[in-house]
DSSP file (Angstrom, degrees, kcal/mol; ACC not computed):
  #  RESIDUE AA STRUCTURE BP1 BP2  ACC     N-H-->O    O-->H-N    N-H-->O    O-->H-N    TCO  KAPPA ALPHA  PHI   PSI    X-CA   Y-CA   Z-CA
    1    1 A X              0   0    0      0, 0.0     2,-0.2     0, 0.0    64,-0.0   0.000 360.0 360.0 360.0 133.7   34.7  103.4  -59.0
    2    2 A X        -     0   0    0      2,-0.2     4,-0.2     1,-0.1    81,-0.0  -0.587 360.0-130.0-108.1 163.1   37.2  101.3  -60.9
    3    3 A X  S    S+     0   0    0     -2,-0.2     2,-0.1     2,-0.1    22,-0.1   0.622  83.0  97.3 -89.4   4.1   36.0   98.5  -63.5
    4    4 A X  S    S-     0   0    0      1,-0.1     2,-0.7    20,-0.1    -2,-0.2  -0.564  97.8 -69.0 -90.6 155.1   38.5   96.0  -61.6
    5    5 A X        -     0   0    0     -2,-0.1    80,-0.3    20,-0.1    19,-0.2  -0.501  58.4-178.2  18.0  32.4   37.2   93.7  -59.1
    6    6 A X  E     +A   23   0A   0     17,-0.8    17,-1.6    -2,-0.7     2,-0.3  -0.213   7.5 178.7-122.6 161.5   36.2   95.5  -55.8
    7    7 A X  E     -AB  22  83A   0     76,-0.8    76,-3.1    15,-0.2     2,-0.3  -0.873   8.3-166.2-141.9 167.2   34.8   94.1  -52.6
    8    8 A X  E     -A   21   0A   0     13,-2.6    13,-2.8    -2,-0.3     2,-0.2  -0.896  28.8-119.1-162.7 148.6   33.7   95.9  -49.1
    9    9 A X  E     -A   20   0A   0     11,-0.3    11,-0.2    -2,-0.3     2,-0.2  -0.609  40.9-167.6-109.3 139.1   33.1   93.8  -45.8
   10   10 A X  E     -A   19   0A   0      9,-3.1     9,-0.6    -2,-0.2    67,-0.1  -0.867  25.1 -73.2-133.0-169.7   29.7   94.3  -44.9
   11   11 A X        -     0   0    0     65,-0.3     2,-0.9    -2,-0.2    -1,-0.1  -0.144  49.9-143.6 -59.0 130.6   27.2   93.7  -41.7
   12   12 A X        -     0   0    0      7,-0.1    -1,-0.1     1,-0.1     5,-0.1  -0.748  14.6-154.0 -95.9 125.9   26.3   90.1  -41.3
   13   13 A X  S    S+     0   0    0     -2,-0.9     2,-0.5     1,-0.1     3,-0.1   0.605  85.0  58.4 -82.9  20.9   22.9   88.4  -40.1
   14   14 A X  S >  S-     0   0    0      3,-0.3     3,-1.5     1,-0.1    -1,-0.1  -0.993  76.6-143.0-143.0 134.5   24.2   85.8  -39.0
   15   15 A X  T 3  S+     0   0    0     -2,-0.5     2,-0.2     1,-0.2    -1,-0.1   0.969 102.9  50.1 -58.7 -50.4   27.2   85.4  -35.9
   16   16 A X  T 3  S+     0   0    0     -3,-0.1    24,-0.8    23,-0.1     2,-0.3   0.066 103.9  65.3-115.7  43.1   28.9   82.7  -37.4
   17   17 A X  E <   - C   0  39A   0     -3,-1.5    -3,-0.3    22,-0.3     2,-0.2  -0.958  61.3-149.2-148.0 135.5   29.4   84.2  -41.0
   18   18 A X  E     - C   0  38A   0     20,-0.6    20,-1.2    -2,-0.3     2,-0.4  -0.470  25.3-158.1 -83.6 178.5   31.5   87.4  -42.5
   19   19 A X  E     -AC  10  37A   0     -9,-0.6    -9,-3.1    18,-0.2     2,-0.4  -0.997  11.2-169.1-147.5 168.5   30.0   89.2  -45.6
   20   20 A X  E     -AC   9  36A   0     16,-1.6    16,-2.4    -2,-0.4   -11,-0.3  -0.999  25.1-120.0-151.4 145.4   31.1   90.9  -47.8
   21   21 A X  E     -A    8   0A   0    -13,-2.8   -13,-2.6    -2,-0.4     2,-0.3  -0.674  38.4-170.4 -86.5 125.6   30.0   93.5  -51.2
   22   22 A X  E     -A    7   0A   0    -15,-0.2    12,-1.3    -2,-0.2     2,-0.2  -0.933  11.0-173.4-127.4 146.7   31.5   92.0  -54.3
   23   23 A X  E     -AD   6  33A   0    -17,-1.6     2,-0.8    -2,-0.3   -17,-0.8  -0.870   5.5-179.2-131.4 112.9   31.5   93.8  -57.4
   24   24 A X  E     - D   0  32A   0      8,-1.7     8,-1.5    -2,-0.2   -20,-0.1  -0.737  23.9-130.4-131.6 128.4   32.6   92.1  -60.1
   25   25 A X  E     - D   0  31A   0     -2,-0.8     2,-0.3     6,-0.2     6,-0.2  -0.242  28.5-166.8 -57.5 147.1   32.9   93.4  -63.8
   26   26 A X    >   -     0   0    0      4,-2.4     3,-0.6     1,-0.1    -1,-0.0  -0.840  35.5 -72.4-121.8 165.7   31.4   91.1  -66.3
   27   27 A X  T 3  S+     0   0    0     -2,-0.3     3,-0.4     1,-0.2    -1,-0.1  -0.252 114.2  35.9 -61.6 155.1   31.7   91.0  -70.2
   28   28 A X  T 3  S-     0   0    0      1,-0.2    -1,-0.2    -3,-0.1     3,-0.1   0.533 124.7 -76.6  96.8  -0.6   29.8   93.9  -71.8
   29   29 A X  S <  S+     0   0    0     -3,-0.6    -1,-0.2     1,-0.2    -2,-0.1   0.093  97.8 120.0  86.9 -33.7   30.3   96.6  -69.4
   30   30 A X        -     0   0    0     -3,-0.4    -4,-2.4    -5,-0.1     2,-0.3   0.048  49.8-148.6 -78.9-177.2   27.5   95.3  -66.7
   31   31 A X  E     -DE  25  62A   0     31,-2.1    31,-1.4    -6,-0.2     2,-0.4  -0.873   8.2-135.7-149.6 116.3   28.7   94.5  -63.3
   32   32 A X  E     -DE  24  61A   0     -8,-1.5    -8,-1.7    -2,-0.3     2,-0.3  -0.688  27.4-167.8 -78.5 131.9   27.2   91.6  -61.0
   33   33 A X  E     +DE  23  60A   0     27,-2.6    27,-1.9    -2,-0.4     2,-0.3  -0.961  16.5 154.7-108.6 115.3   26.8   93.2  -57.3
   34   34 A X        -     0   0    0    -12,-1.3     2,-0.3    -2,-0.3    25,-0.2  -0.957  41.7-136.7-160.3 154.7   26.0   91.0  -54.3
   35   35 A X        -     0   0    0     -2,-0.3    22,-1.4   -14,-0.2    23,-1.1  -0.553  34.7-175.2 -86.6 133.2   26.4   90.8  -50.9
   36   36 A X  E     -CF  20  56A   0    -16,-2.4   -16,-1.6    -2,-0.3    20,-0.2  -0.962  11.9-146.0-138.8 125.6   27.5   87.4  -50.0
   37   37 A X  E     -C   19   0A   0     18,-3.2   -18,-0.2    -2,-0.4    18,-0.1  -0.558   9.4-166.7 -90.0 176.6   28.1   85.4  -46.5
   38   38 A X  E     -C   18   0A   0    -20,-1.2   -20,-0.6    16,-0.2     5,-0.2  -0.429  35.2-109.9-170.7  77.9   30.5   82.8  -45.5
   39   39 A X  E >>  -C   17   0A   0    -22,-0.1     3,-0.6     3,-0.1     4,-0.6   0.417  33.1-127.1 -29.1 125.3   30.5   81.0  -42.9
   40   40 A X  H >> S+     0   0    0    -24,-0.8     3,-4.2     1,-0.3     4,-1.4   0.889 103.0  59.9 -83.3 -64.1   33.7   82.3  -40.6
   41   41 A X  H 3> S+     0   0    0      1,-0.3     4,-2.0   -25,-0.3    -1,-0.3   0.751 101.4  48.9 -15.3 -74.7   35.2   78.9  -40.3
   42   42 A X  H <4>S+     0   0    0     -3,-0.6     5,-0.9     2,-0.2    -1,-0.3   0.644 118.5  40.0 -51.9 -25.7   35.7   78.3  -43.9
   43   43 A X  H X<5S+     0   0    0     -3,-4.2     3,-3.0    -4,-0.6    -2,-0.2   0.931 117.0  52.3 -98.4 -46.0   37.5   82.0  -44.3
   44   44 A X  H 3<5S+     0   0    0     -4,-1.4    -2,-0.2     1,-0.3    -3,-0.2   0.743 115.6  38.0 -53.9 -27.6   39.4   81.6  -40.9
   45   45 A X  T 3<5S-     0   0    0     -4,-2.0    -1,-0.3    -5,-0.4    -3,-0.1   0.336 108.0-128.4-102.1  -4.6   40.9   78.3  -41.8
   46   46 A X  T < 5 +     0   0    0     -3,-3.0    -3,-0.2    -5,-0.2    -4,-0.1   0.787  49.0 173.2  36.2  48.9   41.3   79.5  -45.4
   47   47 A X      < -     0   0    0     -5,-0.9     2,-0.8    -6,-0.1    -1,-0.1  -0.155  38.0 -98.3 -48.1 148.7   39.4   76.3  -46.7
   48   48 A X        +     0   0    0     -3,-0.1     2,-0.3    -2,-0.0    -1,-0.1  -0.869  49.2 166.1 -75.8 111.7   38.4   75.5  -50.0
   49   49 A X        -     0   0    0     -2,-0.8     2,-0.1    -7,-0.0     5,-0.0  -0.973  20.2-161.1-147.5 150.7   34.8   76.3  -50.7
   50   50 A X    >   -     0   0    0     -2,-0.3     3,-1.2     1,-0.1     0, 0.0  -0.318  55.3 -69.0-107.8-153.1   32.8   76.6  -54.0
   51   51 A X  G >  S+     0   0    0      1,-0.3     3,-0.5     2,-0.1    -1,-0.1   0.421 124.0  75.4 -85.7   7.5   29.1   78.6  -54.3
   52   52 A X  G 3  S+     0   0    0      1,-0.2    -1,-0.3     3,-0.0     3,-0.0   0.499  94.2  45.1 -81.3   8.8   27.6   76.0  -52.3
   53   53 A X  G <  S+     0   0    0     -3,-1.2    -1,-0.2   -16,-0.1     2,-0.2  -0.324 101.6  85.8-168.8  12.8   29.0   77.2  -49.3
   54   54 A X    <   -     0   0    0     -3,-0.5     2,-0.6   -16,-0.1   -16,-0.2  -0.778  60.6-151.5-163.6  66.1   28.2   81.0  -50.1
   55   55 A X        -     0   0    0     -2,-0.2   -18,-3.2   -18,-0.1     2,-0.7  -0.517   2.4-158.5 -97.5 148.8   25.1   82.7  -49.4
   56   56 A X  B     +F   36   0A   0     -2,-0.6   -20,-0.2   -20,-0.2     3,-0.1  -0.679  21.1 164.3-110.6 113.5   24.0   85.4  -51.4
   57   57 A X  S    S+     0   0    0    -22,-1.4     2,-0.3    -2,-0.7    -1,-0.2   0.610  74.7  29.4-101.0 -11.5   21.6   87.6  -49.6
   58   58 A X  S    S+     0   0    0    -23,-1.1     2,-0.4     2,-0.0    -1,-0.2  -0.992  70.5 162.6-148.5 120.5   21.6   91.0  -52.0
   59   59 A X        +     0   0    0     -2,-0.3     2,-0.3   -25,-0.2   -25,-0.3  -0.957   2.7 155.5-147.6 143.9   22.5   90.2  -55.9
   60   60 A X  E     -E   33   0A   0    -27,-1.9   -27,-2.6    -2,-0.4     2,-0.4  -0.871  30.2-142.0-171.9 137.5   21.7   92.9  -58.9
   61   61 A X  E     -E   32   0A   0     -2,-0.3     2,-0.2   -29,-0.2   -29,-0.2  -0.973  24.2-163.0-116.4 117.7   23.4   93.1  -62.4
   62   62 A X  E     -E   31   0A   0    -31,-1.4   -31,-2.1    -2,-0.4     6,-0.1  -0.733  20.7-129.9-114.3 150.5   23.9   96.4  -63.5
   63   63 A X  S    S+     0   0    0     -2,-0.2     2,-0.4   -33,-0.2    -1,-0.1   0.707  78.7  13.0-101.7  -4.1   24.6   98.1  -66.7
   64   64 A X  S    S-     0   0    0      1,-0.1     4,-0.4   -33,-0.1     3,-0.3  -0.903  71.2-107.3-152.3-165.1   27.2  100.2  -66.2
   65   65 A X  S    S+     0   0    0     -2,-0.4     4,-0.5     1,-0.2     3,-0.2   0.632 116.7  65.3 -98.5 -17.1   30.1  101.3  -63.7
   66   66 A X  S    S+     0   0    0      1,-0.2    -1,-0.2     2,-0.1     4,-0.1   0.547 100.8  54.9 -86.5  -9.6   27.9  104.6  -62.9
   67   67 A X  S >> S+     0   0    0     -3,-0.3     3,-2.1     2,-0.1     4,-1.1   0.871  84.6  84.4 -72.9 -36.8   25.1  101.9  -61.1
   68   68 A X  H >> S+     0   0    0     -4,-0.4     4,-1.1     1,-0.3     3,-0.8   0.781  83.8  55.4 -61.1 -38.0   27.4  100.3  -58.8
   69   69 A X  H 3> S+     0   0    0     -4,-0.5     4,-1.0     1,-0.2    -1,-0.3   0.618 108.1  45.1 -68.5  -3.0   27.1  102.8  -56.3
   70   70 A X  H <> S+     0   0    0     -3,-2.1     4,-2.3     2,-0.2    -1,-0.2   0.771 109.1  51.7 -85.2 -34.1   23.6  102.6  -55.9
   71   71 A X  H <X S+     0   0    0     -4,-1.1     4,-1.5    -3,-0.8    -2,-0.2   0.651 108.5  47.9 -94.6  -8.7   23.2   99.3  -55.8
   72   72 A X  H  X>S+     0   0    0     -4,-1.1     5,-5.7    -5,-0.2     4,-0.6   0.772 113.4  56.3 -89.4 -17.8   25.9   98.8  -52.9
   73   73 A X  H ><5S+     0   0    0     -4,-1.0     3,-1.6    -5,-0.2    -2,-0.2   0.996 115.5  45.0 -37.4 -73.4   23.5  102.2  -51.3
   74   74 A X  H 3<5S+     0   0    0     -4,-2.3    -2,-0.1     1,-0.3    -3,-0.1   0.609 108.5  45.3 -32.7 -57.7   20.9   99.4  -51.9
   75   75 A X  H 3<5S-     0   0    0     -4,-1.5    -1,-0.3     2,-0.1    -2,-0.2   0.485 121.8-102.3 -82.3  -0.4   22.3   96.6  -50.6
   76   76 A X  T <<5S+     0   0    0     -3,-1.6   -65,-0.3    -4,-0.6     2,-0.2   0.801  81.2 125.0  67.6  42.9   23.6   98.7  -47.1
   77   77 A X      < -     0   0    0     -5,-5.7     2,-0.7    -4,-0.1    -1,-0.4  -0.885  66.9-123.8-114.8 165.5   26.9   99.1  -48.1
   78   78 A X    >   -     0   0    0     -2,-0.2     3,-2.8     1,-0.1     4,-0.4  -0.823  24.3-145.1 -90.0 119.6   28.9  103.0  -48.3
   79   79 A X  T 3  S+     0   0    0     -2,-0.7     3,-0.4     1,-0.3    -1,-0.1   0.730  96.6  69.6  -8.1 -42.2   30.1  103.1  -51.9
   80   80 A X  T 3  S+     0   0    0      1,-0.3    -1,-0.3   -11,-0.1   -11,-0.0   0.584  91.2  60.2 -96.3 -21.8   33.0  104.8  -50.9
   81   81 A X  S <  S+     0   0    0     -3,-2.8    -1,-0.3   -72,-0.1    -2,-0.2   0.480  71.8 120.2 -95.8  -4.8   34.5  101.4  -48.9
   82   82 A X        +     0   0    0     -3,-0.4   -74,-0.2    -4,-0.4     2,-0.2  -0.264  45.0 147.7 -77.8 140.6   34.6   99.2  -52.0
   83   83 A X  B     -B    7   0A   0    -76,-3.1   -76,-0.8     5,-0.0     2,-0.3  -0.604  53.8 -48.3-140.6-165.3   38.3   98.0  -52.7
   84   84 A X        -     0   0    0    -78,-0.2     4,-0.4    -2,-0.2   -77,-0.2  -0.546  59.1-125.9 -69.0 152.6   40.9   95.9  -53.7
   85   85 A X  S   >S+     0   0    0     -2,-0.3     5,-4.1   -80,-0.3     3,-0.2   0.854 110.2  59.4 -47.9 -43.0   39.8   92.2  -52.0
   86   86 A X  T > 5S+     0   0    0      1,-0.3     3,-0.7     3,-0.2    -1,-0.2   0.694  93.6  64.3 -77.7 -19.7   43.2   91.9  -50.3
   87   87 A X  T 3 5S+     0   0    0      1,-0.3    -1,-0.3     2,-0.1    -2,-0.1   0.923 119.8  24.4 -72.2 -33.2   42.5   95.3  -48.4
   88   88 A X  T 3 5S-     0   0    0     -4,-0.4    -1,-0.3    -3,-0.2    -2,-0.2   0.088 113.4-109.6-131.8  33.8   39.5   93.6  -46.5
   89   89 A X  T < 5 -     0   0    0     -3,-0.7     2,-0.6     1,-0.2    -3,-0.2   0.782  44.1-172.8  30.7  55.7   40.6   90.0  -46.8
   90   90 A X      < -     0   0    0     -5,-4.1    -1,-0.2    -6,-0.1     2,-0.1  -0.546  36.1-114.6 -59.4 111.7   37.8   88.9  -49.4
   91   91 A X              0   0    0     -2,-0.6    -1,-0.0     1,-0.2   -48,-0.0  -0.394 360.0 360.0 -54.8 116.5   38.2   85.0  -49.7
   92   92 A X              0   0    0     -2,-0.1    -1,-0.2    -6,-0.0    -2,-0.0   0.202 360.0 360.0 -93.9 360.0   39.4   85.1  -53.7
């Protein structure tokens, strides 16, 4: 696990939204993980959308880089798929 940025497309509950496992380092060492959908429009059309437009169905802040994988276990993602963003077209 790297302390940069990492994302992993996951399962959606809903048809007309992707999702995706964000992990994103925060000051301090911790690391915010959550699984977040997004409605398919908005990423196919590559709109501009803020966090109203983003729901976040799995969120947990964790204290170090040796949690993350547990908590993407947690959330019902494999650890092992977490990436760069651009590898699994994570809307940045």
């Amino acid at each position: 696990m790297t302390k940069a940025l990492v994302s992993a497309r996951a399962a959606s509950e809903d048809i007309d939204s992707y999702a995706w496992l964000w992990v994103l380092p925060l000051p301090g060492g911790q690391f915010r993980v959550a699984l977040v959908e997004i409605a398919k429009n908005l990423v196919d059309e590559d709109a501009c959308f803020g966090e109203e437009s983003i729901n976040t169905r799995y969120l947990k802040v964790v204290g170090d880089v040796d949690q993350v994988d547990a908590a993407a276990l947690e959330a019902g993602v494999d650890p092992s798929e977490l990436e760069a963003p651009w590898h699994n077209d994570f809307p940045l």
